[in-house]
N, C-alpha and C positions, 0 to 999 in steps of 0.2 A: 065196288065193282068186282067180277068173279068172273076169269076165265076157263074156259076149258076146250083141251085140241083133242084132234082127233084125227084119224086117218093113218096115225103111220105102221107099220110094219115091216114085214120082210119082202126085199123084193128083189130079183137080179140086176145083175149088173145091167145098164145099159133101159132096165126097167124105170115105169112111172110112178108115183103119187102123188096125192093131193092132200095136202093137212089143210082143216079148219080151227079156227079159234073162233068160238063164241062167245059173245062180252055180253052177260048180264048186269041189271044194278044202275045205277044213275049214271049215265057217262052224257057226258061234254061233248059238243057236237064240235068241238074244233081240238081234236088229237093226232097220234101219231101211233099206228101198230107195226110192231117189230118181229120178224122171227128171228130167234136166235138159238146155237145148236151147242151143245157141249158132249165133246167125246170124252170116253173115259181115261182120267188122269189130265185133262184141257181145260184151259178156258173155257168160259162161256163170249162164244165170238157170233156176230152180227151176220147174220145170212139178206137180210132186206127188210125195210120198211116202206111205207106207206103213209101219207098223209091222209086227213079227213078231205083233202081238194084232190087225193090219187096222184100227188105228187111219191113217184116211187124211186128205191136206189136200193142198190144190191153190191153185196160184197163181186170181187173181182173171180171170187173160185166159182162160184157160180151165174154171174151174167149169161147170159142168152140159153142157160139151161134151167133155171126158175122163174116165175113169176106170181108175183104176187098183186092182190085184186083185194077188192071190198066190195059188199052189198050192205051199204047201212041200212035199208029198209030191215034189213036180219043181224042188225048189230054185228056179223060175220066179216072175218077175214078169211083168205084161200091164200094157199102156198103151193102151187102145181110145180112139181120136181119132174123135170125130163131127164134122160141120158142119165141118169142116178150110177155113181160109180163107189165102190168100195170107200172109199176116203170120207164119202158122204154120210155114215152112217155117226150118228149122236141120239143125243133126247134131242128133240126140237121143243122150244118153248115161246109160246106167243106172249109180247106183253104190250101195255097200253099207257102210253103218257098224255095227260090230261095238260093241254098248255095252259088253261087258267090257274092250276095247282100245283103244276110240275109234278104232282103226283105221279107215279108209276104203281102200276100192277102187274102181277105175275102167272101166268097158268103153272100148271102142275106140269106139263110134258109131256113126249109123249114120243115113243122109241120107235127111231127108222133103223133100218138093219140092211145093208146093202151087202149080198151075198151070193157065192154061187154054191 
């Protein structure tokens, strides 16, 4: 399985984006996709996941300002970032737990920059 996000960059304060992750490769139709963000010198901490049934949960810094979605017909996940404020800014990185395997997989990341 091989992910890869896309979408982020520099945006102002109070600005939007959207990351996607795309999962190629043999994936399991009953999983679980995660974003997660790490700042420089941070953890890597849980922004929100998503079930393969769109059962969805989001950290508490972000509720009612992200949301995250799926299109399995495109193996895609969506991270829509509203209201984006400075604090926000990390790699984002999407990943994929497989429940038959518990396997997880990882993308490469992908830099949001929240700035004026």
């Amino acid at each position: 399985v091989q992910l890869v996000e896309s979408g982020g960059g520099l945006v102002q304060p109070g600005g939007s984006l959207r990351l996607s992750c795309a999962a190629s490769g043999t994936i399991a139709s009953d999983n679980t996709v995660g974003w997660y963000r790490q700042a420089p010198g941070k953890q890597r901490d849980l922004v929100a996941t998503i079930t393969s049934g769109r059962t969805t949960n989001y950290a508490d810094s972000v509720q009612g300002r992200f949301t995250i979605s799926r299109d399995n017909a495109k193996n895609t996940v969506y991270l829509r970032m509203n209201s984006l404020r400075p604090e926000d800014t990390a790699v984002y990185y999407c990943n994929i737990q497989l429940w038959a395997t518990g396997r997880v997989y990882w993308g490469q990341g992908t830099q949001v920059t929240v700035s004026s």
